[in-house]
N, C-alpha and C positions, 0 to 999 in steps of 0.2 A: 473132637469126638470122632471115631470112627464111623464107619456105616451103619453097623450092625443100632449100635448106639444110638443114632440120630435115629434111625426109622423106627425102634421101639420109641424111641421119646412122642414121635409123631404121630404113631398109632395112640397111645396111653391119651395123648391130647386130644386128640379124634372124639376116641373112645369116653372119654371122661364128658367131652362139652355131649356130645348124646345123652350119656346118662343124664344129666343137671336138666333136661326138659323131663316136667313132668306131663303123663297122660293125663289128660283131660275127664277120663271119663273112669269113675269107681274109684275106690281106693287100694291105687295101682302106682309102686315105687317102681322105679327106672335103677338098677343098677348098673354100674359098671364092673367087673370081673377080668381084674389083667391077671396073669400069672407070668414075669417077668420070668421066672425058671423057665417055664416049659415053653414061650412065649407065644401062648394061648389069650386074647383078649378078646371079649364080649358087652353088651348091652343086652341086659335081662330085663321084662317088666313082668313085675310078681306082685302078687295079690287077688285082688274079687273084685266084679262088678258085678253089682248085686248079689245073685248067688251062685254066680259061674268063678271056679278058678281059673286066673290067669296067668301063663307062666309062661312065656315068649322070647322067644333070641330073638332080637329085633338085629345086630351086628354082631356079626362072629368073624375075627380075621384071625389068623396066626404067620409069623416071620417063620419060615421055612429055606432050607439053605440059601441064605441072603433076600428074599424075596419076601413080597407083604402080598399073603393069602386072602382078596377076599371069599368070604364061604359062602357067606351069607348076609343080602342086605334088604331088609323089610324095613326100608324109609322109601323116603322119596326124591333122596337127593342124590348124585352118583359120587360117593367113595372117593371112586380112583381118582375124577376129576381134582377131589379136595388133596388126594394124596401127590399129584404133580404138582400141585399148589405150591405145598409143602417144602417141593423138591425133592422129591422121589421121581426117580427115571422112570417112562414107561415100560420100559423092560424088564424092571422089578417088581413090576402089580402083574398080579394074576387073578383072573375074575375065575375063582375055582367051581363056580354052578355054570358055568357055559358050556357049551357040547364040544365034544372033539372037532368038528368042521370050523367051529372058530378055532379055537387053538392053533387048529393046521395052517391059518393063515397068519396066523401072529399076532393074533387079538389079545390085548393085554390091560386095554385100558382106555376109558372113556366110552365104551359102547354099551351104555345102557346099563348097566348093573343095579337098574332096578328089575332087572328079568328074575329076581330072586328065586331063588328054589327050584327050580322047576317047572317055572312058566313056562310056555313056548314063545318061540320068539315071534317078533312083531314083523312088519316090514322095513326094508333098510330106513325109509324116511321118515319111520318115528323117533329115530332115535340116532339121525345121523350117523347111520352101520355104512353108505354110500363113501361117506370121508375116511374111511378104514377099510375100504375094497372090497366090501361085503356086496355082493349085486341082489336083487330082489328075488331073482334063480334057487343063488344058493341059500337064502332064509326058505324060503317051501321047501326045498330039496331038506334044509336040516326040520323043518318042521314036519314032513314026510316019515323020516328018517326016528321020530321020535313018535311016531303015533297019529300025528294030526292028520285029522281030513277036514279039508273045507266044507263038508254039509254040518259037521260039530260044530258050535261057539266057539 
């Protein structure tokens, strides 16, 4: 199987064992959402708890010139680690909600990719950023850089 091949398969498999956990809380389905064409793949949870709609990308990745995009990951387990797993190179995972100062260093994978969305980033020792050359500098320097002051939460 070529590359391109294997790492859809990989994703699709990912993507799929997330969906099959159900929420616990309302009556709320877990979907999976691949689009094999466009090679757009997600885990949605749709429905109500109580009387709030719920309707969440819990994983969004898309394959992008050879590469596995994470977008977005609102679990609690890190992606890219399971995507090396796999056998996916590092240099194929792209943690795509990280700020440009990681990127600049060549962060690609295993550094926390629970920072979903638009967290700010933590200190290098939560999340073993130290073993990827991140120094504890340059996380306030990027957390600066994005807004945060240390008198906010």
């Amino acid at each position: 199987m070529d590359k391109l091949g294997c790492y859809r398969q990989i994703v699709e498999q990912v993507i799929r064992e997330y969906a099959s956990h159900k929420p616990s809380n309302g009556k709320i389905e877990s979907e999976a959402v691949i689009d094999r064409e466009g090679d757009h793949y997600e885990v949605l949870n749709v429905g109500w708890d109580r009387a709030e709609r719920v309707h969440d990308t819990i994983i969004h990745g898309d394959i992008v010139d050879g590469k596995i995009w994470i977008q977005c990951n609102n679990t609690d387990r890190l992606l890219a680690d399971e995507f090396v797993e796999a056998g996916v190179p590092k240099e194929d995972i792209v943690l795509a909600f990280h700020p440009a100062e990681l990127a600049a260093h060549g962060i690609r994978c295993a550094v926390a990719d629970s920072f979903v969305c638009g967290v700010i980033l933590l200190k290098p020792a939560d999340f073993g950023l130290a073993k990827w050359g991140i120094s504890r500098s340059e996380c306030r320097l990027s957390r600066l850089r994005q807004g945060y002051s240390p008198s906010r939460p």
